[in-house]
MOPAC internal coordinates of N, CA, C and O (Angstrom, degrees):
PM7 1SCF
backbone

  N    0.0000 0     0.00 0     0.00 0    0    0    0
  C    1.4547 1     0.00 0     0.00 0    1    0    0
  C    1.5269 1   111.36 1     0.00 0    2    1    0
  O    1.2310 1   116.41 1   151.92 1    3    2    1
  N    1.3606 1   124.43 1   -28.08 1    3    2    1
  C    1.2742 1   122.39 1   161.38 1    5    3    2
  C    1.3572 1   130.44 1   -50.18 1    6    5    3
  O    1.2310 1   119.70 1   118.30 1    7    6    5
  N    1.2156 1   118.18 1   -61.70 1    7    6    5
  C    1.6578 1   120.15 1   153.37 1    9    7    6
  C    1.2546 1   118.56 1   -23.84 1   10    9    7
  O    1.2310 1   131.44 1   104.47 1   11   10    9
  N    1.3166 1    95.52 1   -75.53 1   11   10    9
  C    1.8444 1   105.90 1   170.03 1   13   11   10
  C    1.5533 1   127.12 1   -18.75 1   14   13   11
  O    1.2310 1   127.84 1   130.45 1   15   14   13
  N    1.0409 1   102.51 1   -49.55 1   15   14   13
  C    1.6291 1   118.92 1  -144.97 1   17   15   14
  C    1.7630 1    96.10 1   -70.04 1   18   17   15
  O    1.2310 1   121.19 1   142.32 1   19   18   17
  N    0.9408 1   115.34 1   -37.68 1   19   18   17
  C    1.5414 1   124.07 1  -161.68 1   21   19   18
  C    1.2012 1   117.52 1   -75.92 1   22   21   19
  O    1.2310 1   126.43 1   144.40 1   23   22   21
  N    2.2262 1   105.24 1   -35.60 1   23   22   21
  C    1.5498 1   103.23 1  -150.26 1   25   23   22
  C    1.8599 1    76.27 1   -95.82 1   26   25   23
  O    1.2310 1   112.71 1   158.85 1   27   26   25
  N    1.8291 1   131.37 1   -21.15 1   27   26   25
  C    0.9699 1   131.52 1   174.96 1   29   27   26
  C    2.2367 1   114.99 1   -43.90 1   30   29   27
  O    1.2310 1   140.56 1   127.90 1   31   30   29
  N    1.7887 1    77.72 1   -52.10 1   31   30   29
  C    1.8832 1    95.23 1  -178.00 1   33   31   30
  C    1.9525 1   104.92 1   -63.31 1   34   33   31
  O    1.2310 1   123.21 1   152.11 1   35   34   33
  N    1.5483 1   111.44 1   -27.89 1   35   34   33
  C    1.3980 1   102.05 1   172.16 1   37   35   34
  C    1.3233 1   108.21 1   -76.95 1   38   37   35
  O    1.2310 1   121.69 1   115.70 1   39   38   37
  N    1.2383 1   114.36 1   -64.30 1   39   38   37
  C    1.9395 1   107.16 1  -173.94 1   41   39   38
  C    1.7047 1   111.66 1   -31.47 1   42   41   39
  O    1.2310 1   116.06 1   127.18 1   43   42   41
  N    0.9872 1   125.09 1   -52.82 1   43   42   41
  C    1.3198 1   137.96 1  -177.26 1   45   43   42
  C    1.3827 1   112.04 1   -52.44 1   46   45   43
  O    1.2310 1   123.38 1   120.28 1   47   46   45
  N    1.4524 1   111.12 1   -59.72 1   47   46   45
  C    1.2853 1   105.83 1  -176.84 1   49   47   46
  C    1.7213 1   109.23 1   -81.52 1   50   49   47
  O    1.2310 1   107.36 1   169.53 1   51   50   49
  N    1.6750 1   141.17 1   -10.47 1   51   50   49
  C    1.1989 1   161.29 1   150.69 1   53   51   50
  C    1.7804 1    98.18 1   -31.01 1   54   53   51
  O    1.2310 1   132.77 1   116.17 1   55   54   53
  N    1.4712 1    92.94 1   -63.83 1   55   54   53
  C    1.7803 1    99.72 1  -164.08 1   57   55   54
  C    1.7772 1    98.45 1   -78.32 1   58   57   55
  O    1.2310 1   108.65 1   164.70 1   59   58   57
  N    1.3958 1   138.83 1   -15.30 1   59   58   57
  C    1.1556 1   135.17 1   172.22 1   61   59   58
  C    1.4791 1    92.70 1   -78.26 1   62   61   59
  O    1.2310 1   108.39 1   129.13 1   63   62   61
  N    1.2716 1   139.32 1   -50.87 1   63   62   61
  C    1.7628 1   130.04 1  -170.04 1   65   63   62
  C    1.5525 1    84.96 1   -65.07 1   66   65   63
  O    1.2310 1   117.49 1    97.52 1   67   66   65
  N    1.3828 1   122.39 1   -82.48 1   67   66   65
  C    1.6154 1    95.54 1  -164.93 1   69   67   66
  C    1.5240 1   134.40 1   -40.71 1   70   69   67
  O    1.2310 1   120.70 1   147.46 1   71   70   69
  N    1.2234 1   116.26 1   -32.54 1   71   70   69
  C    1.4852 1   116.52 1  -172.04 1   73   71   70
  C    1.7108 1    88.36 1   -66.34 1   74   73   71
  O    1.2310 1   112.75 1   129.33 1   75   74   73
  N    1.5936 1   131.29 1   -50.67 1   75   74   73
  C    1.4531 1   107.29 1  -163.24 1   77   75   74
  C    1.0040 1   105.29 1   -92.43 1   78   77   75
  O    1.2310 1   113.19 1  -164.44 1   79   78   77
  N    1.1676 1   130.48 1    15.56 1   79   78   77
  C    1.9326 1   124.94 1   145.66 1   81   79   78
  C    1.4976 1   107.04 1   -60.66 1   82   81   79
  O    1.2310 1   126.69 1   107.29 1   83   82   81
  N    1.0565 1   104.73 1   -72.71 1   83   82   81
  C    1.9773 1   120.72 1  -167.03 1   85   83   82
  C    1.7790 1    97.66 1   -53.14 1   86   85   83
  O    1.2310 1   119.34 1   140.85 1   87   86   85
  N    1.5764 1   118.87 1   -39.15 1   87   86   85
  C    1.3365 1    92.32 1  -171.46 1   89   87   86
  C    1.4108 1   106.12 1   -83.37 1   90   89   87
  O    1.2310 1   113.47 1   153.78 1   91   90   89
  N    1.2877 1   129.96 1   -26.22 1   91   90   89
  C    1.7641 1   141.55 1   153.44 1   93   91   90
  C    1.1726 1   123.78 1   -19.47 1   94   93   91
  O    1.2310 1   124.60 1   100.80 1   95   94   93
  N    1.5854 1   108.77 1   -79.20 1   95   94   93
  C    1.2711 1   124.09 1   151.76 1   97   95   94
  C    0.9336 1   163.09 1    22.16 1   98   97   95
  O    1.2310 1    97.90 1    66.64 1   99   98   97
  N    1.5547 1   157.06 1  -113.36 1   99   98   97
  C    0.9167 1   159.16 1    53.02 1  101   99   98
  C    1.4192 1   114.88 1  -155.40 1  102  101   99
  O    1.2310 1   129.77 1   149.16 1  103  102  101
  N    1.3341 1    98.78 1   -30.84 1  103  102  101
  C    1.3962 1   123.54 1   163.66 1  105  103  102
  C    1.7649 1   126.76 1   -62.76 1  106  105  103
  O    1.2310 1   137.52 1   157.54 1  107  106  105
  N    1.8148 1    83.66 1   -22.46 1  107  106  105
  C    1.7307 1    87.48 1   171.05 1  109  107  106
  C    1.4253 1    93.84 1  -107.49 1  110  109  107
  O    1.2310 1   115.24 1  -133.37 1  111  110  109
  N    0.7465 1   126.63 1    46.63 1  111  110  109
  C    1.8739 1   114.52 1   170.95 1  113  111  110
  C    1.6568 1   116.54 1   -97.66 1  114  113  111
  O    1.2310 1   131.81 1   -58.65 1  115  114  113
  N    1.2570 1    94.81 1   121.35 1  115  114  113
  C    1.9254 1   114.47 1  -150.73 1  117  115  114
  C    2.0193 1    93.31 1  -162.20 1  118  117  115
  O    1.2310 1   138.09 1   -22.78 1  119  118  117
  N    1.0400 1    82.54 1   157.22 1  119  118  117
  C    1.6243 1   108.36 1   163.56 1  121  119  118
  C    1.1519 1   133.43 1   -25.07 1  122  121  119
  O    1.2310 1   102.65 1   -44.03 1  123  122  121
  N    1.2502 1   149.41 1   135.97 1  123  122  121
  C    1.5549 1   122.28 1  -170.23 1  125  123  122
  C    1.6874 1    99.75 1   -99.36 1  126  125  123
  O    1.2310 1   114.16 1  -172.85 1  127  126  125
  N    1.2651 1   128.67 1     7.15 1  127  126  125
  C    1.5776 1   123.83 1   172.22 1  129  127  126
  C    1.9691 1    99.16 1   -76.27 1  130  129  127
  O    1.2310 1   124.20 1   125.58 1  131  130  129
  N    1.3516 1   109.54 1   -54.42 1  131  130  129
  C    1.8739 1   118.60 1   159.43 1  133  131  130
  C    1.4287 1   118.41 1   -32.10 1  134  133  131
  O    1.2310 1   122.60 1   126.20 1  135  134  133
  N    1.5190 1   112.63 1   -53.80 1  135  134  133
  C    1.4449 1   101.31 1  -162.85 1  137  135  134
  C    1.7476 1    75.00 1  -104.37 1  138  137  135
  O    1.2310 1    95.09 1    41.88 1  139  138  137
  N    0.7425 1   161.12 1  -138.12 1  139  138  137
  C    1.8745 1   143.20 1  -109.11 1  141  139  138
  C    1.2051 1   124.23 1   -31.04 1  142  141  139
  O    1.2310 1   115.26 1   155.47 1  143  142  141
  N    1.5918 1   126.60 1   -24.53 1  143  142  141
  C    1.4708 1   140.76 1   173.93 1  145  143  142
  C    1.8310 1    98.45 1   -66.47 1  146  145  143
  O    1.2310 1   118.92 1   120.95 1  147  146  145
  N    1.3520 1   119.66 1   -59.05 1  147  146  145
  C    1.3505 1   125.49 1  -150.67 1  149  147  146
  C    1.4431 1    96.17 1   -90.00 1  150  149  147
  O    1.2310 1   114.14 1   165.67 1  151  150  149
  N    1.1975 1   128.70 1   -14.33 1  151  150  149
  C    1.3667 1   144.66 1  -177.87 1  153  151  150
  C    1.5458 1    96.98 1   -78.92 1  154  153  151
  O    1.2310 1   118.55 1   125.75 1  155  154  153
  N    1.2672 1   120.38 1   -54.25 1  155  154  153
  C    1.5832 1   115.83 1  -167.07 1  157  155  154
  C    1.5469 1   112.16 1   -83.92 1  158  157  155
  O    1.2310 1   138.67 1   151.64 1  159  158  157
  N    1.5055 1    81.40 1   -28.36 1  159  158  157
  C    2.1463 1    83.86 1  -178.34 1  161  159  158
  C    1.8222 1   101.63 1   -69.22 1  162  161  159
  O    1.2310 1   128.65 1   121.12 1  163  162  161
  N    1.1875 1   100.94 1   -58.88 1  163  162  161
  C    1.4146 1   100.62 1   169.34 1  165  163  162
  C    1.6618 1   126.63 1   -23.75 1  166  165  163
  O    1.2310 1   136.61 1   106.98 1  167  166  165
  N    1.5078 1    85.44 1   -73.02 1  167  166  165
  C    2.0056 1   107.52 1   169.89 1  169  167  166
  C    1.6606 1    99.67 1   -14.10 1  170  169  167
  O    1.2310 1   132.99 1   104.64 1  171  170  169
  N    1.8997 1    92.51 1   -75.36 1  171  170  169
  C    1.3445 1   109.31 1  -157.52 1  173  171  170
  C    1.8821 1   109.53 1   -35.49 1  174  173  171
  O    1.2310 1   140.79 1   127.25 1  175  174  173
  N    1.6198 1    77.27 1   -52.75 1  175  174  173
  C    1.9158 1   107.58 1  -159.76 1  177  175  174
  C    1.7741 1   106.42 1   -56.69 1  178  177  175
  O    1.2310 1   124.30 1   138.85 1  179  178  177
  N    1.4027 1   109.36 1   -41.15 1  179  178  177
  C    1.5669 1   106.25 1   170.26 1  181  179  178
  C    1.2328 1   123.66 1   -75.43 1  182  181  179
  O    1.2310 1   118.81 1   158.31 1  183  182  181
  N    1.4595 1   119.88 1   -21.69 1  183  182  181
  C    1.3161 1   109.88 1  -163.46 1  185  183  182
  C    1.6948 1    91.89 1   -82.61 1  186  185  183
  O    1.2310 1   114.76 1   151.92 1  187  186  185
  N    1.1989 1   127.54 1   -28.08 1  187  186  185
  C    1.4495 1   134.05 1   177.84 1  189  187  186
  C    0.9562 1   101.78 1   -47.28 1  190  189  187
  O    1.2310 1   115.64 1   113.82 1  191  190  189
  N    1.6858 1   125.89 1   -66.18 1  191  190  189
  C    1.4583 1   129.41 1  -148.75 1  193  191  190
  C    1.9361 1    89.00 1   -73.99 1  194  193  191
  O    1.2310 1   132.96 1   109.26 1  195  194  193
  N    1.1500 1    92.56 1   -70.74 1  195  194  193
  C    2.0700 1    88.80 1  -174.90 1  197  195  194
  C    1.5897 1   105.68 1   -31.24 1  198  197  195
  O    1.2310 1   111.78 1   135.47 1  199  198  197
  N    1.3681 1   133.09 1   -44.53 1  199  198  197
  C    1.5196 1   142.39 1   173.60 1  201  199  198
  C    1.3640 1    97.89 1   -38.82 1  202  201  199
  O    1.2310 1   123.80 1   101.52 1  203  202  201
  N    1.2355 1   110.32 1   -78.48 1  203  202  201
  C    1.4977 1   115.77 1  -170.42 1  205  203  202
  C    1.8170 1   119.80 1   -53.00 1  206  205  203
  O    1.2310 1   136.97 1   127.18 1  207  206  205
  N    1.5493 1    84.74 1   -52.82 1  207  206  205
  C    2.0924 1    80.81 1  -175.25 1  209  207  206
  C    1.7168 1    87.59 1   -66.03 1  210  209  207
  O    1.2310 1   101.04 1   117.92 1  211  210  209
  N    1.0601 1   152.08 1   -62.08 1  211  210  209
  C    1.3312 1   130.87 1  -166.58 1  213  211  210
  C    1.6045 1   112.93 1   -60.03 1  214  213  211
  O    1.2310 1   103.91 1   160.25 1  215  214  213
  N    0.7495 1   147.24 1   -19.75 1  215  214  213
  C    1.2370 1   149.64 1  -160.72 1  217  215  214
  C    1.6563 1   134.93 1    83.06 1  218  217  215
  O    1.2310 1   128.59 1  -158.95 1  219  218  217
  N    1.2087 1   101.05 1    21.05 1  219  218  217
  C    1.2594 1   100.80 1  -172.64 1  221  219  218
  C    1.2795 1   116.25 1  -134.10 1  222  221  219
  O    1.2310 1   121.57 1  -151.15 1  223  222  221
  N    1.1134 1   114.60 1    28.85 1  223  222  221
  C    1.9071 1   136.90 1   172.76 1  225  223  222
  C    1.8666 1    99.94 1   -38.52 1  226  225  223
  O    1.2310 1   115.88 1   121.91 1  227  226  225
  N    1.1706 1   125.43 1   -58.09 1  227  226  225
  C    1.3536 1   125.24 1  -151.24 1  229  227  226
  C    1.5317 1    96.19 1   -84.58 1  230  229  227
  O    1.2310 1   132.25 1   -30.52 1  231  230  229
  N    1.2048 1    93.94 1   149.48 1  231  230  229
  C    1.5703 1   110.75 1   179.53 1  233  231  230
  C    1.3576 1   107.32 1  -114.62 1  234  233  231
  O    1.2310 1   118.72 1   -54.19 1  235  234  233
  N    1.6591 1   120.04 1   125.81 1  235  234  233
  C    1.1924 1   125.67 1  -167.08 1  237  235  234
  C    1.5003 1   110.69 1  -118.46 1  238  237  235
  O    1.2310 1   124.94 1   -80.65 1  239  238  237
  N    1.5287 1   108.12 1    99.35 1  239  238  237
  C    1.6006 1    97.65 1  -166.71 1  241  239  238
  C    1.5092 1   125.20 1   -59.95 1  242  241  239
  O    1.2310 1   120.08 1   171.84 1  243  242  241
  N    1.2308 1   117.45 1    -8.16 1  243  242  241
  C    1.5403 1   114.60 1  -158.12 1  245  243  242
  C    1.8467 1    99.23 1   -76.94 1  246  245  243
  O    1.2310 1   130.39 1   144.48 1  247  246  245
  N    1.8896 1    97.56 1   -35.52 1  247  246  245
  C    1.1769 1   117.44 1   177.52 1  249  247  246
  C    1.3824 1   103.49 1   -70.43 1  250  249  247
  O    1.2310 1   111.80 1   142.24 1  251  250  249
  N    1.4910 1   133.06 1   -37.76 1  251  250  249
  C    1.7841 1   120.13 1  -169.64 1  253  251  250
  C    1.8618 1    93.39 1   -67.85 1  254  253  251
  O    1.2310 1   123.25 1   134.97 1  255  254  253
  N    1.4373 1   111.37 1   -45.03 1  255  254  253
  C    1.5375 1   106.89 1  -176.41 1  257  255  254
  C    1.3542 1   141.34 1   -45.37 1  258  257  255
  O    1.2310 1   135.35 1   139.62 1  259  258  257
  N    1.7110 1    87.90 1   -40.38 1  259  258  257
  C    1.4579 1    98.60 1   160.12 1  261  259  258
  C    1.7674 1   129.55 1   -82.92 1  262  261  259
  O    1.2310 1   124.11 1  -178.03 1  263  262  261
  N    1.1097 1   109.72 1     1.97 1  263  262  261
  C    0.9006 1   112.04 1  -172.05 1  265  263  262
  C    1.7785 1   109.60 1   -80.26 1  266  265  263
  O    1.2310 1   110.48 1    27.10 1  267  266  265
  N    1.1891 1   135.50 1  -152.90 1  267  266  265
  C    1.3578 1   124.77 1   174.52 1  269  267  266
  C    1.8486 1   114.31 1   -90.06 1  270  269  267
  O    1.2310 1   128.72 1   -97.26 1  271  270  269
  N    1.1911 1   100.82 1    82.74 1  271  270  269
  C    1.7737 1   102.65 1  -164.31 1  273  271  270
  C    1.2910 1   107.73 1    85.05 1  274  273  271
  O    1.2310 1   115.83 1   151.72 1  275  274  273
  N    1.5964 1   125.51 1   -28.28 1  275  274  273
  C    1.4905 1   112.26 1  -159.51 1  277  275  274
  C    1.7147 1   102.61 1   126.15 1  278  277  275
  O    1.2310 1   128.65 1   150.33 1  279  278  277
  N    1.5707 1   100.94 1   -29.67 1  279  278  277
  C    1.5391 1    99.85 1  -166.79 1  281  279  278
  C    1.8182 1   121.23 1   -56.95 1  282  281  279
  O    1.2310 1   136.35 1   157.02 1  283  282  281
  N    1.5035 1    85.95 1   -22.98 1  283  282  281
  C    1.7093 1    95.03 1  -154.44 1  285  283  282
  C    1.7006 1    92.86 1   -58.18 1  286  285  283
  O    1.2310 1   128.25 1   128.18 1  287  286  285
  N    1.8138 1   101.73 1   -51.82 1  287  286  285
  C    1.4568 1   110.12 1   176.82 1  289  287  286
  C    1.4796 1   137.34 1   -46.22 1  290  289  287
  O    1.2310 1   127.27 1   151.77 1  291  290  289
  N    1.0496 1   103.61 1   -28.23 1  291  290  289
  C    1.7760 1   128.77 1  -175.99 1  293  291  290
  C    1.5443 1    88.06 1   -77.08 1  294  293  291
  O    1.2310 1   108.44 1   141.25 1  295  294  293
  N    1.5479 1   139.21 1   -38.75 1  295  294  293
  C    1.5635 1    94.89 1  -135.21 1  297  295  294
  C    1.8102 1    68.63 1  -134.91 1  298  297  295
  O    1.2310 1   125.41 1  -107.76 1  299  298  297
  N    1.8452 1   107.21 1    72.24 1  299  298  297
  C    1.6588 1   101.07 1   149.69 1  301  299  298
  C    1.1629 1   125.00 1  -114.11 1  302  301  299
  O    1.2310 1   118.45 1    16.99 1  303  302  301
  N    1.1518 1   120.55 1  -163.01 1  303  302  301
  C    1.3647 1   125.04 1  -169.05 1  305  303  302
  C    1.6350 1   110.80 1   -65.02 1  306  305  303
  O    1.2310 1   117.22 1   149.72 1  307  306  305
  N    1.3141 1   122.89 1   -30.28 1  307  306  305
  C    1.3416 1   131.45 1  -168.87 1  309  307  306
  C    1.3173 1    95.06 1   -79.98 1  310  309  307
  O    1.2310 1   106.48 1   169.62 1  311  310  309
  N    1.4641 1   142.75 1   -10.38 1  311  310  309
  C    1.6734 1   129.50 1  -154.71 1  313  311  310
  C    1.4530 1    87.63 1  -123.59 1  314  313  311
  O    1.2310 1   119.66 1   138.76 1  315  314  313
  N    1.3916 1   118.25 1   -41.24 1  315  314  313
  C    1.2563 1   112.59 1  -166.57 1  317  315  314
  C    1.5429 1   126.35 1   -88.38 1  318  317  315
  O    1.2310 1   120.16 1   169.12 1  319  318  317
  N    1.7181 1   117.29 1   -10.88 1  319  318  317
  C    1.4883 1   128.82 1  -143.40 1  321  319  318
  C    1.5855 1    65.18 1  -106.28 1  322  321  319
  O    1.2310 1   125.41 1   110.36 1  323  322  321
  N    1.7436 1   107.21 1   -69.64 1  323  322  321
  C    1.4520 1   121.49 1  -163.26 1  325  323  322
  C    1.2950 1   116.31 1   -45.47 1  326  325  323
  O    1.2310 1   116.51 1   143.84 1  327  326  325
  N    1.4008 1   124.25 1   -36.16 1  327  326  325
  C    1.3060 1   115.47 1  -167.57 1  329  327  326
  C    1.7296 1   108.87 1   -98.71 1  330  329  327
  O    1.2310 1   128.51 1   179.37 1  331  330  329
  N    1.3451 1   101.22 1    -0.63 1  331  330  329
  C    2.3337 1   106.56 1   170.87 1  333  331  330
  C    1.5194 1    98.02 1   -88.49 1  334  333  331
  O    1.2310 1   131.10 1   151.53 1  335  334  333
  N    1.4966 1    96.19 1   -28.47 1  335  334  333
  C    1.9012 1    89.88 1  -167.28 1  337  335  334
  C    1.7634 1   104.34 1   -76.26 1  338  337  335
  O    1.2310 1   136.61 1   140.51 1  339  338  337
  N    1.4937 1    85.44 1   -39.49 1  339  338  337
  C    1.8717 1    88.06 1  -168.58 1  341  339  338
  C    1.3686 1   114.30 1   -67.85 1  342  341  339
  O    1.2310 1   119.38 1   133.63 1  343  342  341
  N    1.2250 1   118.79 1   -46.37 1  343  342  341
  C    1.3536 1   129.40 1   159.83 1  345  343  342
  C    1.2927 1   121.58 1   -41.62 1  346  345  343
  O    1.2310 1   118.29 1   140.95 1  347  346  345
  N    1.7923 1   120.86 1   -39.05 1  347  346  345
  C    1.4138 1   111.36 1   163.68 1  349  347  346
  C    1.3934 1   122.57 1   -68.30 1  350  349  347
  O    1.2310 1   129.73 1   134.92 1  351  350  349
  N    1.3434 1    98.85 1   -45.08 1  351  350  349
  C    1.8153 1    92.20 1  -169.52 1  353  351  350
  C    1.2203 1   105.63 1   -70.56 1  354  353  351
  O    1.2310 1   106.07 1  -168.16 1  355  354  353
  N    1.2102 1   143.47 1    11.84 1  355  354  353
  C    1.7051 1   134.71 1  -139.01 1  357  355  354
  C    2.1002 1    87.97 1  -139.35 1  358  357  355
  O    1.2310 1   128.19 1   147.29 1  359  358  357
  N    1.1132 1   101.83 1   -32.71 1  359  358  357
  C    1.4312 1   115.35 1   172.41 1  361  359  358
  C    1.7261 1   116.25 1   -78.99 1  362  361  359
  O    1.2310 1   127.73 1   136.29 1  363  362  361
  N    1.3284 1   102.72 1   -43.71 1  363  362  361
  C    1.7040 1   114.88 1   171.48 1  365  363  362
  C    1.1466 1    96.16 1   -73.44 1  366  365  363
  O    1.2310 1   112.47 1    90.39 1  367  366  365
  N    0.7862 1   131.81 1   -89.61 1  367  366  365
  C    1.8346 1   127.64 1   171.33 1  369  367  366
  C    1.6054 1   112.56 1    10.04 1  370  369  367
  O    1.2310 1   130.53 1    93.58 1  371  370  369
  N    1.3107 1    97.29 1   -86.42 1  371  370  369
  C    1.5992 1   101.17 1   177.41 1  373  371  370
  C    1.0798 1   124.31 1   -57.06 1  374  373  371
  O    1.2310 1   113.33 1   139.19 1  375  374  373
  N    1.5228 1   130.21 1   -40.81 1  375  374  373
  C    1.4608 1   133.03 1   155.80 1  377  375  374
  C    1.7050 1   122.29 1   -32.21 1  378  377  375
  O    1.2310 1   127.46 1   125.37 1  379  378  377
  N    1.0777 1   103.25 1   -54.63 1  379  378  377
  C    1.6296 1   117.15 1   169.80 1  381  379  378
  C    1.3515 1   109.94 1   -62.96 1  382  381  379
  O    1.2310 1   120.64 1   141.27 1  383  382  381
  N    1.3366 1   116.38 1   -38.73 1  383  382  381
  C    2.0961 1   103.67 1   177.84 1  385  383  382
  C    1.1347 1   111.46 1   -79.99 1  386  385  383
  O    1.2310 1   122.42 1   148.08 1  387  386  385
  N    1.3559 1   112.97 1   -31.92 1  387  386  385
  C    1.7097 1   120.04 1   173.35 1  389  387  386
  C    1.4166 1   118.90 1   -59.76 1  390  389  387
  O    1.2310 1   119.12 1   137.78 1  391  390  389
  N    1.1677 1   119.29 1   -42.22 1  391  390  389
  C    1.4550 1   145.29 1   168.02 1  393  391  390
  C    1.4783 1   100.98 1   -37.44 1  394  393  391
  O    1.2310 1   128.66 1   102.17 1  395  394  393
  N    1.5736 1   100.93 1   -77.83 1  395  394  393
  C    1.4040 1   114.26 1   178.12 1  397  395  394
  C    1.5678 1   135.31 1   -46.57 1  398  397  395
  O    1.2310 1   133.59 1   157.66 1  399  398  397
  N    1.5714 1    91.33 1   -22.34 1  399  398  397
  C    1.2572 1   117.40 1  -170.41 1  401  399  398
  C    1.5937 1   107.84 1   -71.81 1  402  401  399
  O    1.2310 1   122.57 1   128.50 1  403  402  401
  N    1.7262 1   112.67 1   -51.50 1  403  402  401
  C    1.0826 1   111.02 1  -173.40 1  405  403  402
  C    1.9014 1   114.75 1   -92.39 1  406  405  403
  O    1.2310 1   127.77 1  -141.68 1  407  406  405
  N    1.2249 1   102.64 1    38.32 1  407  406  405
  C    1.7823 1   123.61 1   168.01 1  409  407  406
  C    1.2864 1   102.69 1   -70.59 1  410  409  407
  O    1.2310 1   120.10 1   180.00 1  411  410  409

């Protein structure tokens, strides 16, 4: 459940960056099965990359255990910034090819 907890706190916050892309938008305006899918993959996908360029990509369970349940670990800056940002651009993204798509 430690593992868990983080990539759970990215999806979540992934599908909150996509939804306020698409309602922003207009250019991403599509389906809501599109923007929650590309929203969470995103989530996942930024909070990784921000993990990594900051240095703190790896998840160390001994550290999620001690932490408060695990929660403290799940809900930092790398899971939460990374996964609204990734989820947005990753949602605008697709909005714009889709867009293009139906030219």
């Amino acid at each position: 459940m430690e593992t868990l907890l983080p990539i759970i706190v990215q999806v979540i916050t992934g599908i909150i960056g996509g939804q306020a892309v698409g309602a922003a938008v207009k250019q991403a305006a599509m389906s809501q099965l599109p923007k929650i899918l590309s929203g969470a993959i995103g989530g996942v996908g930024g909070a990784a990359i921000l993990g990594s360029l900051l240095g703190g990509g790896a998840i160390d369970p001994a550290a999620a255990t001690a932490a408060a349940g695990g929660i403290g670990d799940a809900l930092n800056l790398n899971n939460i910034v990374g996964g609204a940002g990734g989820g947005a651009i990753l949602t605008a993204i697709v909005g714009a090819v889709m867009n293009a798509m139906k030219k």
